[in-house]
C-alpha positions as CSV (number, residue, x, y, z in Angstrom):
1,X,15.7,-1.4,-38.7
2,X,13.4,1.3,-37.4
3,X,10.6,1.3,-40.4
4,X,11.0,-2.6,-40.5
5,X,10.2,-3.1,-36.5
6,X,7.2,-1.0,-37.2
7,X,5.9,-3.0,-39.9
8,X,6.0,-5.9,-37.8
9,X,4.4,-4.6,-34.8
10,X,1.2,-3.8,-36.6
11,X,1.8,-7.1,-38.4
12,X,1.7,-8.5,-34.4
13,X,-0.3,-6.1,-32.6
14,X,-3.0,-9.0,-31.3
15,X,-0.1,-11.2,-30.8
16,X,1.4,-8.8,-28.7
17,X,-2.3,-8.0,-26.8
18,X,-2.6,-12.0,-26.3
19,X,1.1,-12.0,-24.7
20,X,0.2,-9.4,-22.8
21,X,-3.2,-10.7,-21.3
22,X,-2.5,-14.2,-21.0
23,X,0.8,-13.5,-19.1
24,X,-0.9,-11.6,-16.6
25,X,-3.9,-13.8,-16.2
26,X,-1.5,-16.8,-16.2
27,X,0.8,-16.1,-13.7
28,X,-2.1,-15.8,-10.9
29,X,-2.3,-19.7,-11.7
30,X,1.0,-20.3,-11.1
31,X,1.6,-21.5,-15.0
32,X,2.6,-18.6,-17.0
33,X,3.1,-20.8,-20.1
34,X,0.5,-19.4,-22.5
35,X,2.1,-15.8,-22.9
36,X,5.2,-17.1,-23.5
37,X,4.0,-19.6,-26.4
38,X,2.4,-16.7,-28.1
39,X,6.1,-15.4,-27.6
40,X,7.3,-18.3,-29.3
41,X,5.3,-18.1,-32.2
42,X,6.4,-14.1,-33.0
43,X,9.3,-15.1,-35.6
44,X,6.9,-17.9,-38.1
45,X,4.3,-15.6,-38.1
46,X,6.3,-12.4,-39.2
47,X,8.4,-14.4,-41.6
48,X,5.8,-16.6,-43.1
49,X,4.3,-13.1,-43.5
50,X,7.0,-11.9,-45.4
51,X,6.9,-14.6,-47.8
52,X,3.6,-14.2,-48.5
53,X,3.5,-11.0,-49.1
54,X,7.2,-11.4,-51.7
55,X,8.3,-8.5,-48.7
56,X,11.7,-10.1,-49.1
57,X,12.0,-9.5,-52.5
58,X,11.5,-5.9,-52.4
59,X,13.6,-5.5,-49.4
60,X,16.8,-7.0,-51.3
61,X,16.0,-4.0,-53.9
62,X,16.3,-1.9,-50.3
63,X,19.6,-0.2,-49.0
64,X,18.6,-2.6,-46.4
65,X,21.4,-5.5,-45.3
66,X,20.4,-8.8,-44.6
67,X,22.0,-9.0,-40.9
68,X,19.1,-5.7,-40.5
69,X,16.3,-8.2,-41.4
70,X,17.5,-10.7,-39.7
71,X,18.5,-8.9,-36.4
72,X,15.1,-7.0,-36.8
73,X,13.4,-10.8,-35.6
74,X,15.5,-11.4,-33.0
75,X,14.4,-7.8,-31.8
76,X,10.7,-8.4,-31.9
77,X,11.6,-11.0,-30.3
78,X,13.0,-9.8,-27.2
79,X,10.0,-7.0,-27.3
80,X,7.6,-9.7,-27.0
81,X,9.4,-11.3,-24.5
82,X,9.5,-8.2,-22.5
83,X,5.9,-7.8,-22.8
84,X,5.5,-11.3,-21.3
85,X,7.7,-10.3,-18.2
86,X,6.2,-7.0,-17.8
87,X,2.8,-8.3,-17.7
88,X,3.8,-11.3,-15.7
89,X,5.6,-9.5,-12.6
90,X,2.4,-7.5,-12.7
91,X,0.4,-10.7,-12.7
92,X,2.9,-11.6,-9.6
93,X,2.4,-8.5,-7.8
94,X,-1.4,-8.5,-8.0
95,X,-1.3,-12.0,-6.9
96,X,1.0,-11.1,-3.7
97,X,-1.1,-8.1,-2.8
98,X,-4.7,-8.7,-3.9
99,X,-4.9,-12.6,-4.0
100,X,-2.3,-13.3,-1.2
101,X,-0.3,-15.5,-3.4
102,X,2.9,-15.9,-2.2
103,X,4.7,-16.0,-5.6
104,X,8.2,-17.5,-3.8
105,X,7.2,-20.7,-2.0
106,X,4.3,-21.3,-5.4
107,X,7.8,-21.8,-7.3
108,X,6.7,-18.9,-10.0
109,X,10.5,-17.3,-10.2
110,X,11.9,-20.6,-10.9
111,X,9.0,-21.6,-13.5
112,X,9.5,-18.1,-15.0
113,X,13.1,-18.5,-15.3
114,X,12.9,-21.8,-16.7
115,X,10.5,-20.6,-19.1
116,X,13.3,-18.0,-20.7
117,X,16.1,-20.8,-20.5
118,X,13.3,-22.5,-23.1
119,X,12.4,-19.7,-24.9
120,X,16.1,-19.0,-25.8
121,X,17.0,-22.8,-26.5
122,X,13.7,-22.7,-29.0
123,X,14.7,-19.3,-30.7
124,X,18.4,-20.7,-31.2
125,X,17.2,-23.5,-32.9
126,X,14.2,-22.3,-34.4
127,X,15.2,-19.2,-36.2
128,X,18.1,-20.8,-38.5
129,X,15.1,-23.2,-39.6
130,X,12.5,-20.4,-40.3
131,X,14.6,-18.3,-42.4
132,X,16.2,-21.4,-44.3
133,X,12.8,-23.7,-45.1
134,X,10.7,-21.6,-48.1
135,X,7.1,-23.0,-46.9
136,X,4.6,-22.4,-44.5
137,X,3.5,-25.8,-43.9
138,X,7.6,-26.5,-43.6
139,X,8.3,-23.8,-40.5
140,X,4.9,-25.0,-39.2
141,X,6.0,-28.7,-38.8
142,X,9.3,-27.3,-37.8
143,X,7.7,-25.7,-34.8
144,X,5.5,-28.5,-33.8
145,X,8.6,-30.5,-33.5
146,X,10.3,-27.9,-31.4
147,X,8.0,-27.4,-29.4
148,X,7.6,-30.9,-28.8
149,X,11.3,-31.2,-28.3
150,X,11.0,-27.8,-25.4
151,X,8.2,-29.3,-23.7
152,X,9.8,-32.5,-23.1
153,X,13.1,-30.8,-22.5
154,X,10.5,-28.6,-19.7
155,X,9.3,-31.5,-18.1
156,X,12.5,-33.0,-17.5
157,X,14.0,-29.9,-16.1
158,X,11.4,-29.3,-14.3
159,X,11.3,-32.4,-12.4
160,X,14.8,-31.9,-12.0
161,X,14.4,-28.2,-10.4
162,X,13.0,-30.0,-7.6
163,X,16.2,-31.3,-6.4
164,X,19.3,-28.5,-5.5
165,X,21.3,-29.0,-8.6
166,X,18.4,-27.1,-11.1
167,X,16.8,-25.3,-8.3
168,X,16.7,-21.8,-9.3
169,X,18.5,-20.2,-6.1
170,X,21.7,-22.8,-7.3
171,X,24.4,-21.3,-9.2
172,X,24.1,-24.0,-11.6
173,X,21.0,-22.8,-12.4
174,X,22.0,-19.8,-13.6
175,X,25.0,-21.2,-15.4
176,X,22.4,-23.3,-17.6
177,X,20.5,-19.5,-18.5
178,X,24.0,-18.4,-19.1
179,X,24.7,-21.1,-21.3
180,X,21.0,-20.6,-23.2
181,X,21.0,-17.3,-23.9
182,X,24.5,-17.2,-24.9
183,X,23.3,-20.4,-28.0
184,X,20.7,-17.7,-28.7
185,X,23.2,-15.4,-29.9
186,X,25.3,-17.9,-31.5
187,X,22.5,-18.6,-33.5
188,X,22.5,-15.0,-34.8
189,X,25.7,-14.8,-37.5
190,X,24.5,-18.3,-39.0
191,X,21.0,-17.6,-39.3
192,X,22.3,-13.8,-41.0
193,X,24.4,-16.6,-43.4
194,X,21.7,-18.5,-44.0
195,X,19.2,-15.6,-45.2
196,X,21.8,-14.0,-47.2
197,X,22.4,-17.1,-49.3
198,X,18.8,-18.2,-49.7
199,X,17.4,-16.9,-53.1
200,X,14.6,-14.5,-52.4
């Protein structure tokens, strides 16, 4: 998994320099969406990558399993992810101490956390797709929809966050992440099904 994480990386290296900047700069506005939809496009852009360069063909002449390829995208992932709440709890920080932003009664924790309860509903649906459809144009439409679908999805929550049932200092809150992250690794086994079947 190692050499195949580093072939991404370098694959994503301005991705990564985008999530990083943009989740700093973002978070002094009190948004903090842009990092993480530079997160969301990490998986189509290292797969659709892979087709174009036939890299899964060679890779089933590999001692190299399919659930290692697969989990390998959920791993860059989660590194990107980190990234964006690395950068962004800096972004927080400066905000507090330089720009007196007080990131607590702005609502940045709750939008934050909302923002991973999206991230993980998008990759559980999203990744399945990406390793099943064999075109570019295909995962592309395929992540307009979603995001579509997420943004919605956001606004409704959002509105709803305002009241004490989705406010993020409510257990139920927290049961809804639970309930997120846990699809997200549901979504691992079928999409390791669904890449060992497809014909490379």
């Amino acid at each position: 998994m190692k050499a195949l994480l580093i072939k991404d990386l370098k694959t994503v290296t301005f991705f990564l320099i985008f999530i990083a900047v943009f989740s700093l700069l973002s978070s002094w506005s009190g948004s903090m969406y842009i990092g993480m939809i530079y997160v969301l496009m990490l998986p189509i852009l290292v797969i659709n990558q892979d087709e174009l360069t036939k890299f899964n063909r060679l890779v089933s002449m590999m001692p190299i399993s399919s659930a290692t390829v697969v989990l390998e995208k959920y791993v860059l992932v989660l590194i990107g992810l980190g990234a964006a709440l690395v950068f962004t709890a800096l972004g927080m920080v400066v905000g507090t101490f330089v720009m007196d932003i007080d990131v607590f009664a702005s609502g940045l924790i709750g939008t934050l956390l909302m923002q991973l309860i999206m991230l993980f509903i998008y990759i559980a649906v999203t990744m399945p797709i990406n390793f099943a459809v064999s075109s570019q144009v295909g995962r592309t439409v395929c992540m307009i929809v979603s995001l579509v679908i997420v943004g919605v999805a956001f606004g409704i929550w959002t509105g709803l966050s305002r009241t004490e049932l989705f406010n993020y200092r409510s257990p139920t809150f927290y049961i809804v992440m639970a309930g997120s992250f846990a699809l997200c690794l549901l979504s691992v086994p079928l999409t390791i099904a669904i890449y060992t079947k497809k014909d490379k």
